[in-house]
C-alpha positions in Angstrom: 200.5 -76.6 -98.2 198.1 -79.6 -99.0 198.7 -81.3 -102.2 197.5 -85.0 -103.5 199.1 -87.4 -105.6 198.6 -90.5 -107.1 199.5 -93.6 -104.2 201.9 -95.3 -107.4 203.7 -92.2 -108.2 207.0 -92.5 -106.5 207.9 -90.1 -103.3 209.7 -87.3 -103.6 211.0 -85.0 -100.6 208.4 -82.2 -101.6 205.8 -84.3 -100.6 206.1 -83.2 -97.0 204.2 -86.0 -94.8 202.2 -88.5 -96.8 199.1 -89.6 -95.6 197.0 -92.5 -97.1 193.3 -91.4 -97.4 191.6 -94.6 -98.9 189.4 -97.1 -97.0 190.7 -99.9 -98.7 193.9 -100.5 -99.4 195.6 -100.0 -102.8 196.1 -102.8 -105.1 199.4 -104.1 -105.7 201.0 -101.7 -102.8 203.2 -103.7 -100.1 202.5 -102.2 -96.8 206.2 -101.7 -96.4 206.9 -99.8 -99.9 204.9 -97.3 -99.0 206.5 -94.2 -97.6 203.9 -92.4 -95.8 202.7 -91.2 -92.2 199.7 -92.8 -91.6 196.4 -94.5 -93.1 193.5 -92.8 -92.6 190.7 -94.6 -92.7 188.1 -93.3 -90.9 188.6 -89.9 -93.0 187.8 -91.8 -96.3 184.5 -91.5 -98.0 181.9 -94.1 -96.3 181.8 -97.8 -98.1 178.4 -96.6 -98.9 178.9 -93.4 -100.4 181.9 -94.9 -102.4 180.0 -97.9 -103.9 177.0 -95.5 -105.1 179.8 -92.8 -106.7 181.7 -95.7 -108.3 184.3 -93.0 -109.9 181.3 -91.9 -112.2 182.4 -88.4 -113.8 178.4 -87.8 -114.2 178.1 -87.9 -110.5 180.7 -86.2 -109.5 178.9 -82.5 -108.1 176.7 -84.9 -105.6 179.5 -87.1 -105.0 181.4 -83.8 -103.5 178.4 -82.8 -101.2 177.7 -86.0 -100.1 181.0 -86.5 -98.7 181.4 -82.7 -97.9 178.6 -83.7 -95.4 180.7 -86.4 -94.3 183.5 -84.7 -93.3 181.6 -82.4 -91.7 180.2 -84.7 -89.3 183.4 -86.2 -88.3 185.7 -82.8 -87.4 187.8 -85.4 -84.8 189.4 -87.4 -88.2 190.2 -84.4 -89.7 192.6 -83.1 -86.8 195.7 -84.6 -87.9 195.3 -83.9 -90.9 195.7 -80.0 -89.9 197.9 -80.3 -87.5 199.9 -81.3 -90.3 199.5 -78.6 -92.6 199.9 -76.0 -89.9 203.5 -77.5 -89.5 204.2 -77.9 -93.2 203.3 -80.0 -96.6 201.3 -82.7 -96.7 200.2 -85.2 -99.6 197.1 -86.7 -99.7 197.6 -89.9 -101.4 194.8 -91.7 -103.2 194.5 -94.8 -105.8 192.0 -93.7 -108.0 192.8 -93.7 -111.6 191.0 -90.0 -112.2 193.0 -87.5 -111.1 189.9 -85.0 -111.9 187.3 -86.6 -109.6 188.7 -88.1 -106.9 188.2 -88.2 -103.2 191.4 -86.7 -102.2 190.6 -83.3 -104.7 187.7 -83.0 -102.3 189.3 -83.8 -98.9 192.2 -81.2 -100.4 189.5 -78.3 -100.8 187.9 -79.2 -97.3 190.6 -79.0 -95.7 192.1 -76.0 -97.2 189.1 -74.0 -96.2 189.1 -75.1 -93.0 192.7 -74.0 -92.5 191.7 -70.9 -94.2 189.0 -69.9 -91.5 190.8 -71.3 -88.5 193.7 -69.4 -88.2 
């Protein structure tokens, strides 16, 4: 199971393994109060792509195939990120303040596809 949540809602054991899916790291987080499994980086939207989307609800549908692309060019990133939810849960965790168009409701769908057709 693949869920996402919020980076300032607190953990809870259902989360499974958290992984932080932001290229930048969230404001007013300490490195050390965060409970989660790694930061990926590299699986975050480009800098470029981000800065042009700029959380605007309007360009949300090219926003999504844009960095659909994006994870399609880069299958290595996504690997842990299976591995993960072939063993159990894991929680995307993001800092954007819409929860309807975010980056992590796209990696979420991505991934659960690929799972889907890679059994």
């Amino acid at each position: 199971m693949i869920k996402s949540k919020r980076v300032y809602e607190p953990a809870t054991p259902d989360d499974g393994e958290r992984y932080l899916i932001e290229r930048l790291w969230p404001r007013g987080i300490k490195k050390e109060g965060l409970k989660l499994k790694v930061w990926l980086k590299d699986i975050a939207p480009s800098t470029e792509l981000r800065q042009w989307f700029a959380h605007d609800p309007i360009k949300w549908a090219e926003f999504r195939r844009r960095y659909m692309k994006e994870l399609t060019s880069d299958a290595a990133a996504l690997r842990p990120l299976i591995a993960a939810a072939r063993r159990g849960t894991v929680t995307l965790l993001y800092s954007a303040r819409d929860t309807e168009h975010n980056s992590a409701l796209v990696l979420l769908a991505f991934l659960e596809k690929k799972l889907k057709t890679k059994k």
